[in-house]
C-alpha positions in Angstrom: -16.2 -41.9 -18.1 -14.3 -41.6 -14.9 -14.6 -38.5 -12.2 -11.4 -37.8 -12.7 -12.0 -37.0 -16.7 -15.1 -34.9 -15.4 -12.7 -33.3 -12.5 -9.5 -32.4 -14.3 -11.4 -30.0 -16.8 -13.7 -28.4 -13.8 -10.5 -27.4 -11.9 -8.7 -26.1 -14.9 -11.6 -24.0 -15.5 -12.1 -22.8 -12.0 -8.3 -22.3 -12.1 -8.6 -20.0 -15.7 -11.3 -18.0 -14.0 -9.5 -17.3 -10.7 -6.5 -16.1 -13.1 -8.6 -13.7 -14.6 -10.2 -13.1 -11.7 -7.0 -12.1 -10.7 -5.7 -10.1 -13.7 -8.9 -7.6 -13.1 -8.1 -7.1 -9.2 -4.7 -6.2 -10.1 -5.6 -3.5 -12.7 -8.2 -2.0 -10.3 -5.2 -2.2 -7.8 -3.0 -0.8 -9.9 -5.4 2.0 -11.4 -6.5 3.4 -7.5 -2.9 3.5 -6.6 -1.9 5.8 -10.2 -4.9 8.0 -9.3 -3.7 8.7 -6.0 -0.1 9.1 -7.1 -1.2 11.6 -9.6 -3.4 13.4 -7.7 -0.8 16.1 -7.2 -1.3 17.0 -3.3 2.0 16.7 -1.5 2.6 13.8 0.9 3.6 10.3 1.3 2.0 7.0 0.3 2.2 4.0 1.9 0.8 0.5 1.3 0.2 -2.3 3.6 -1.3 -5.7 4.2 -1.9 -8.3 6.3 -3.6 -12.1 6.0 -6.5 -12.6 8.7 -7.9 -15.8 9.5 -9.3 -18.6 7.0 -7.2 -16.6 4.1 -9.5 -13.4 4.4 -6.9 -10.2 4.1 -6.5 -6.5 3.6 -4.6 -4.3 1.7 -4.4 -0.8 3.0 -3.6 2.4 1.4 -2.4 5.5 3.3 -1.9 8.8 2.3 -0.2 10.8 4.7 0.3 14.9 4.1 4.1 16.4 5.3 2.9 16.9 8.7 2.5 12.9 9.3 -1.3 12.9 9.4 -3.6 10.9 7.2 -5.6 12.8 4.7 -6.7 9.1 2.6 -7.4 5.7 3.4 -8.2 3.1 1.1 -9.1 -0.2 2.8 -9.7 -3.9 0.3 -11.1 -6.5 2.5 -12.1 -10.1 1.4 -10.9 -13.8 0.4 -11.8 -13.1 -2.9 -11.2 -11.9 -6.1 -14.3 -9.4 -6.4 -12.9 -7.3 -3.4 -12.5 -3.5 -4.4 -11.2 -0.7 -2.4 -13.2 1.3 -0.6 -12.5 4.7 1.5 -11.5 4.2 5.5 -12.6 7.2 6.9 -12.1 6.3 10.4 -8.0 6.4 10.1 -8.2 9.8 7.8 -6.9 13.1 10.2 -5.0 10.1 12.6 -1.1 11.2 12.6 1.0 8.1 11.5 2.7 8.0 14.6 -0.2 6.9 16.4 -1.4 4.4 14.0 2.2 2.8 13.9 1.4 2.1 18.2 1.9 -2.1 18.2 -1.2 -2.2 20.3 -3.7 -0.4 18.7 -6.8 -2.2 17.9 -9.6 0.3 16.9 -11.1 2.1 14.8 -11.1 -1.2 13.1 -10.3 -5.0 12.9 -6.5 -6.4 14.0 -5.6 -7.3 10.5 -6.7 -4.1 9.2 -4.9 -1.9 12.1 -1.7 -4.3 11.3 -2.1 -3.7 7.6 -1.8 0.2 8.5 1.0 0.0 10.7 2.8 -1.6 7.9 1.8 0.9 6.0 3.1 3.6 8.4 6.4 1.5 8.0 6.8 2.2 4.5 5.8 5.8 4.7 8.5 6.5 7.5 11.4 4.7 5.4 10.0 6.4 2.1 10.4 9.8 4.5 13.5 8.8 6.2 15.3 8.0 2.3 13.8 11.7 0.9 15.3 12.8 3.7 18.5 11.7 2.8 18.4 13.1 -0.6 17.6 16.4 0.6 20.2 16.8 2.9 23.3 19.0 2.4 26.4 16.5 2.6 29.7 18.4 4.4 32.1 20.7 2.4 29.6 20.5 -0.9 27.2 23.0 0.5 23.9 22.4 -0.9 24.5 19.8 -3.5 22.1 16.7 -2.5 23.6 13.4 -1.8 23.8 10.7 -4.1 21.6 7.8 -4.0 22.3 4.5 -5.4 20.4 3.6 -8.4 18.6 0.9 -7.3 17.5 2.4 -4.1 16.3 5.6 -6.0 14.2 2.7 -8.1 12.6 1.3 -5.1 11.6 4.8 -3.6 10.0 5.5 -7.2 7.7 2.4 -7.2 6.5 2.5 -3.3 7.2 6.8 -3.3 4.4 8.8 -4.3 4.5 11.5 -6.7 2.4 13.1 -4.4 3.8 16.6 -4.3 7.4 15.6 -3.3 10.2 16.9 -5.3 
């Protein structure tokens, strides 16, 4: 029998394994981000990431209360599939403006800090959009501005439920 008979089973079943692998890191991903979506406080949440070197990454998760400062950080770290989030307390009570600074390095690694600035990104245009919605518009008084559909669909899936309207 020839290596590649051996070979061509070995990397279809490495390949099955890092699919389910896979499947279970999305469902723990999935399942943090619903628990802190329902948790009920009010605020904003915002998720970032960012690739480091040799394929290790992050994936950050802010929670940011009205007032712009974090009150939760989640932080997965790793290159593989058996990475799980754990709490950041180092960025919790920072206000997002000073976490979205382009030259900020600490309280932790580059790709983590550049994971949370993305973050920050998302919060601000989640905030800027609610904004938008709660505005009075002209000669209709209070009435609140119309939103396209699809745009009221993105702010759904990235917007938390987090205590805003």
């Amino acid at each position: 029998m020839s290596v590649v008979f051996v070979l061509i089973p070995v990397l279809a079943g490495l390949w099955v394994l890092q699919s389910i692998g896979t499947y279970f890191q999305m469902s723990h991903y999935r399942k943090v981000l619903s628990e802190i979506t329902a948790n009920g406080t009010e605020g904003y949440v915002g998720v970032g990431n960012a690739k480091g070197r040799l394929g290790k990454g992050v994936i950050l998760i802010l929670v940011s209360g009205p007032d712009g400062k974090v009150v939760r950080s989640l932080r997965m770290r790793g290159m593989t599939v058996f990475a799980r989030f754990e709490e950041a307390p180092e960025l919790v009570g920072l206000r997002t403006e000073h976490l979205a600074q382009i030259d900020l390095d600490e309280p932790y690694d580059a790709s983590t800090m550049l994971a949370a600035r993305r973050a920050v990104e998302q919060i601000d245009r989640i905030r800027e959009s609610s904004r938008e919605t709660d505005e009075p518009s002209g000669a209709e008084g209070g009435k609140r501005k119309e939103v396209s559909k699809s745009s009221r669909k993105r702010s759904r899936r990235v917007r938390s439920t987090v205590g805003t309207r």
